[in-house]
C-alpha positions as CSV (number, residue, x, y, z in Angstrom):
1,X,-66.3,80.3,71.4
2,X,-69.4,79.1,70.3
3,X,-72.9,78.0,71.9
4,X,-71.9,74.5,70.3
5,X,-68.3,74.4,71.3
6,X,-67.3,72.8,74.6
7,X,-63.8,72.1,76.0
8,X,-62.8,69.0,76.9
9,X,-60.2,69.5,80.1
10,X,-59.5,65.8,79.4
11,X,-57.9,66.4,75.9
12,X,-54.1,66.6,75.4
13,X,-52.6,69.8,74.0
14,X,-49.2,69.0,73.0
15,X,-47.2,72.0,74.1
16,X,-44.1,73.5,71.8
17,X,-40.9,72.7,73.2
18,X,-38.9,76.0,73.8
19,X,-35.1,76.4,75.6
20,X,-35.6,80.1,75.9
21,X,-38.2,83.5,75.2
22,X,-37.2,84.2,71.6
23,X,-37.4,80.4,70.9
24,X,-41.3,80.9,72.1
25,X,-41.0,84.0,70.2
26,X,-40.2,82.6,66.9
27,X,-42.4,79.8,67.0
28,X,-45.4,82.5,68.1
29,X,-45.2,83.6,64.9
30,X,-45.2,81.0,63.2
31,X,-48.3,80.2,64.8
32,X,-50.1,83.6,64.9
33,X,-51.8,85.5,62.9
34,X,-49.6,88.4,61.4
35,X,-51.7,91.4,63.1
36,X,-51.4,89.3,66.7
37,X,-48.2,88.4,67.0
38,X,-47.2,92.2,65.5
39,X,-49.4,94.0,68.5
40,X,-48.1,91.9,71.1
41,X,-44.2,91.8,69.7
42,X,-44.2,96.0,68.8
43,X,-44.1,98.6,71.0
44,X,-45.6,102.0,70.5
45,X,-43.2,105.3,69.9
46,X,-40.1,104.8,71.1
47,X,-40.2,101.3,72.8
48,X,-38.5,102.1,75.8
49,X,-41.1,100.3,77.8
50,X,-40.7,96.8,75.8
51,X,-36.5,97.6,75.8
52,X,-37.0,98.3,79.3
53,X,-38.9,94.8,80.0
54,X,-36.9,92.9,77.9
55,X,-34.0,93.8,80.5
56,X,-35.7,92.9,82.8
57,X,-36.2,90.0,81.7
58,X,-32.9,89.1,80.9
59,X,-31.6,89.5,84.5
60,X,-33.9,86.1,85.7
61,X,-32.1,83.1,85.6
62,X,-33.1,79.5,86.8
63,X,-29.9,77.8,88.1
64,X,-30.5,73.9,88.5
65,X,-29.5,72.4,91.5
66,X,-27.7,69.6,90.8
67,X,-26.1,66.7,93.2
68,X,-29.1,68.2,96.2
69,X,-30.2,65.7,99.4
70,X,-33.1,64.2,97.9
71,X,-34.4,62.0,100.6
72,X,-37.4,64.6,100.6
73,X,-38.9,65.8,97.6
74,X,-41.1,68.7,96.9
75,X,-42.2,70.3,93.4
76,X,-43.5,73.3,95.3
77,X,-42.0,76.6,93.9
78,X,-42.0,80.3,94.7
79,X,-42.0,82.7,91.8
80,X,-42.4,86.5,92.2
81,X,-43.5,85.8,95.8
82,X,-46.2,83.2,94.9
């Protein structure tokens, strides 16, 4: 970023709308630049590593609650122990 540049934190950034990973996926390159969304999608050699995290990844699912007590709210959350 530039000297000249600031960032406004006030300015609204609409965000693309996205069900799943490889709906972000195909709109990341639609959006990147050919040699950035090529570095972060490959893997090097054999790929076991990116094979191996996209299991991973696969395994997490959010369920909804649905029909829950809601007499007391909370939008807290806990994600990989955070």
């Amino acid at each position: 970023m530039a000297a000249s540049e600031s960032v406004n934190p006030q300015q609204s950034h609409e965000l693309p709308l996205f069900l799943n990973l490889h709906e972000l996926e195909t709109q990341a390159a639609a959006v990147l630049p050919k040699a950035v969304y090529d570095y972060y999608r490959g893997g090097s050699n054999s790929e076991t590593t990116l094979r191996c995290n996209q299991d991973c990844w696969s395994v997490i699912r959010l369920m909804p609650r649905m029909l829950r007590n809601v007499s007391h709210v909370t939008m807290s959350r806990s994600f990989l122990g955070t």
